[in-house]
N, C-alpha and C positions, 0 to 999 in steps of 0.2 A: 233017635236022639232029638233031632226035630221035635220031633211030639212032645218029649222032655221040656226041652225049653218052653213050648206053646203059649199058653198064655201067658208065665211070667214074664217071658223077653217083650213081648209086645205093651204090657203094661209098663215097662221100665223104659221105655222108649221117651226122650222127650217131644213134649208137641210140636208140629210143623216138621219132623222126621220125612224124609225117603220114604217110598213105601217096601222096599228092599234091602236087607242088611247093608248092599254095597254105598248106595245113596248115602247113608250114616259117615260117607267116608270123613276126614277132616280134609283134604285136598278138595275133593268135588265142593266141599260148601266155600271156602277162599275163590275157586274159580268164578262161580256164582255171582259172589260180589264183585270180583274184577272186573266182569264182562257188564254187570253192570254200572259202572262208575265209568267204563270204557263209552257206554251207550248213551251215559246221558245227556237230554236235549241242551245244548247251550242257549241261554237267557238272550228271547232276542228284544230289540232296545222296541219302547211301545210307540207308536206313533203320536199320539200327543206329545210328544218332546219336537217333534217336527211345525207344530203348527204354530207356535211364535213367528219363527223365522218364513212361512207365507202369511202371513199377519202383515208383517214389516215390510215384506214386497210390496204388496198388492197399497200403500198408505202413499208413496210417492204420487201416481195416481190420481187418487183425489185429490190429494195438492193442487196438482195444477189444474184440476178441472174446478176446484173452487178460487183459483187463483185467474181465473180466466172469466168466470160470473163477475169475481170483484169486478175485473178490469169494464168489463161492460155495463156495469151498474154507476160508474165513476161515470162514462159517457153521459150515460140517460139524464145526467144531475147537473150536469155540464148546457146540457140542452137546455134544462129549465130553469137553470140561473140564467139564462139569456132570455127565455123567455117572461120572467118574473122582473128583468131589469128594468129599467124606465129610459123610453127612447130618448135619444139625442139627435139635434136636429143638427144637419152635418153644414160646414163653414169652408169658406174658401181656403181657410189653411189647412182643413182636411186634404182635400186639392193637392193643395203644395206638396204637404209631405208625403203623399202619398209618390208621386210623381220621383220626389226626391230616393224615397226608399229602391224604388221599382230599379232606377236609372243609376246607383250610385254603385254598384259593382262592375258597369262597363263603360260610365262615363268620366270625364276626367274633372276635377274642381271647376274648372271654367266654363267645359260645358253643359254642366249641373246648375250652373248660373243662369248661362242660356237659357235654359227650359223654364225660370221663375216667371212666373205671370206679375204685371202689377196690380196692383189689388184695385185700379181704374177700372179695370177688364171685367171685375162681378157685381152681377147684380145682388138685390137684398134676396139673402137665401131663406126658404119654407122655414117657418117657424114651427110648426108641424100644427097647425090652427087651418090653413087653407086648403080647398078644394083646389086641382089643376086649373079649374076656371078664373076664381078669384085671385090665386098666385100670377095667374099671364094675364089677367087684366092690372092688376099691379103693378109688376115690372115694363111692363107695353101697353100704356093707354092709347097711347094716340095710332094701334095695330089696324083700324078699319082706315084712313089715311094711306100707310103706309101697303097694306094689300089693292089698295084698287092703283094706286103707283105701281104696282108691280106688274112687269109683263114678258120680262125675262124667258126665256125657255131654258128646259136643260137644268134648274134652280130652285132652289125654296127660299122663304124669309126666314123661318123658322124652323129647325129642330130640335127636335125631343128625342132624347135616346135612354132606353130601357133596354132590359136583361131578356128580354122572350117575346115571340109573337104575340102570346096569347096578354101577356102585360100590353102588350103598345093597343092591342086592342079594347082593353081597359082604358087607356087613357085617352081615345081615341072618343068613345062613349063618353066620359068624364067632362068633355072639354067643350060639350055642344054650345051651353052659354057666351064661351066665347071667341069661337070660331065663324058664327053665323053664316054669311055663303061661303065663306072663304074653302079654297079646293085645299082637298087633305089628301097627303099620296101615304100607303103604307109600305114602308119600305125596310121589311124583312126576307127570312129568306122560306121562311114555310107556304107550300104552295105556291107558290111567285118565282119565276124566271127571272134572273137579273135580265136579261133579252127585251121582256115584255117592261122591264118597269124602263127601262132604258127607251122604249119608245114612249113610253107616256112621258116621261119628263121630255119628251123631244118634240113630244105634240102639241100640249098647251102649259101654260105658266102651271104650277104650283105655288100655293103659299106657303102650307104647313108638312112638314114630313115628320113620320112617327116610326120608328124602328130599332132596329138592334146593330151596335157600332161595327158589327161584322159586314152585314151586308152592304151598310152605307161607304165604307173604307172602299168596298168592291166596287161600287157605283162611281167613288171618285178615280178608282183607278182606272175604268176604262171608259170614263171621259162624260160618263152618262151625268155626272153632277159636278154642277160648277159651284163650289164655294164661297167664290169671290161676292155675289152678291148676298151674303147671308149676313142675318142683322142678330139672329139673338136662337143661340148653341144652350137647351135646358136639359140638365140629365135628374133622371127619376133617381134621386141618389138616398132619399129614405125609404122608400117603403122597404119589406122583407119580403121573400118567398117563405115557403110551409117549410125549410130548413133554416130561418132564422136567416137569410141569409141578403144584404144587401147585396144592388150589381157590382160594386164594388170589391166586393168579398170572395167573388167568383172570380179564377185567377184570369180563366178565357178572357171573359168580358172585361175584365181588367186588360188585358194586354192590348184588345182591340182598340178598346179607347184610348192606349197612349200613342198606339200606331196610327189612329185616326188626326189624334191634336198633332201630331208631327208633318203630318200632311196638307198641313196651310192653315191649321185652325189657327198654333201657336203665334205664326207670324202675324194674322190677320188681327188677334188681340192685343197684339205690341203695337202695331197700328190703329187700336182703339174703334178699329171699321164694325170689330162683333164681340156682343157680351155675352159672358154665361150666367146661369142659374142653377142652384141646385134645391130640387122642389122636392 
């Protein structure tokens, strides 16, 4: 009966059939579909959906590393408005105030008083036109008189106080015209023993001393420098360092010099015995 059927069964077959009567079943073909709709892959989410959100991370970041250029570019600009500005030549109420500022958080109204200089006490300040030569021939003509008078030990007539050794030695150069014999002690602390300058002021007169207010302050405190005979107290108060920066503007140097005028300069100008300058 097979044979019977032969060809015609198989031509009445529809396409994609079992290749055996059973296969044709209608259950096997339902199962088929279930297992597969059972099987299939779940849609998974593409990774470009992710890359916004490390986009938006990594942005804070440059913020502040461009926020950090600004801030340093603001400096640089700062620097050369100072150095683009047009100097000013500094005045004895620069002095004052400043003095005032320094001292007015631990001092009291009265003796904020105390510390005012009379303005008897200054000389005519650098116009910014003179050489250290021409300014102390200036304010101290009659200086070759007043050096050969002098025989004091232990003393100078004269100083100058600046910011750095290597300045005092600057000015030190600067001022040959008008110091002529007259003995010049350096009196900082680079390479120099307070020890050794302490014997030199003990050995013979000095007239002129050239240094930095730290070391001088040291010399008066252990007894190497006598102030009392001091006629004329000049601070290097305009020029600049390669940071723009007057002695003044340096908080050190600043403190040193108020610690020094407190140490008998102040009184010694009330008393009218010694003038300042600022060259």
């Amino acid at each position: 009966m097979a044979d019977d059927l032969g060809d015609d069964w198989w031509e009445n077959q529809p396409a994609g059939a079992a290749s055996s009567p059973e296969a044709s079943d209608g259950e096997g073909g339902g199962d088929v579909e279930m297992m597969q709709q059972e099987t299939a892959p779940v849609p998974v989410l593409s990774k470009k959906t992710k890359q916004p959100m490390e986009c938006f991370l990594v942005q804070p970041k440059e913020t502040k590393e461009d926020a950090t250029k600004t801030r340093k570019r603001r400096k640089k600009k700062i620097t050369d408005i100072l150095a683009k500005s047009e100097p000013k030549p500094g005045t004895p109420e620069d002095l004052q105030k400043l003095m005032k500022d320094y001292y007015s958080s631990s001092r009291s109204v009265i003796e904020l008083e105390e510390l005012k200089l009379p303005d008897s006490c200054f000389l005519k300040a650098n116009d910014l036109t003179h050489s250290l030569s021409s300014y102390l021939k200036e304010i101290c003509p009659k200086w070759v008189k007043l050096r050969k008078n002098h025989t004091e030990k232990k003393s100078v007539l004269m100083l100058i106080i600046c910011s750095s050794a290597i300045r005092a030695l600057e000015l030190i150069r600067s001022m040959t015209a008008f110091r002529g014999d007259s003995k010049v002690m350096k009196l900082f602390a680079k390479h120099i023993k307070v020890q050794e300058q302490v014997k030199l002021l003990e050995k013979r007169a000095v007239h002129l001393g050239v240094g930095t207010p730290g070391r001088i302050k040291e010399l008066v405190k252990q007894g190497g420098l006598n102030l009392n005979p001091l006629k004329f107290l000049v601070f290097d108060w305009n020029w600049r360092d390669q940071k723009l920066r007057r002695m003044m503007d340096i908080p050190e140097i600043k403190k040193e010099v108020f610690e020094l005028l407190e140490m008998g300069v102040l009184s010694l100008c009330k008393s009218e015995s010694l003038k300042l300058g600022l060259f």
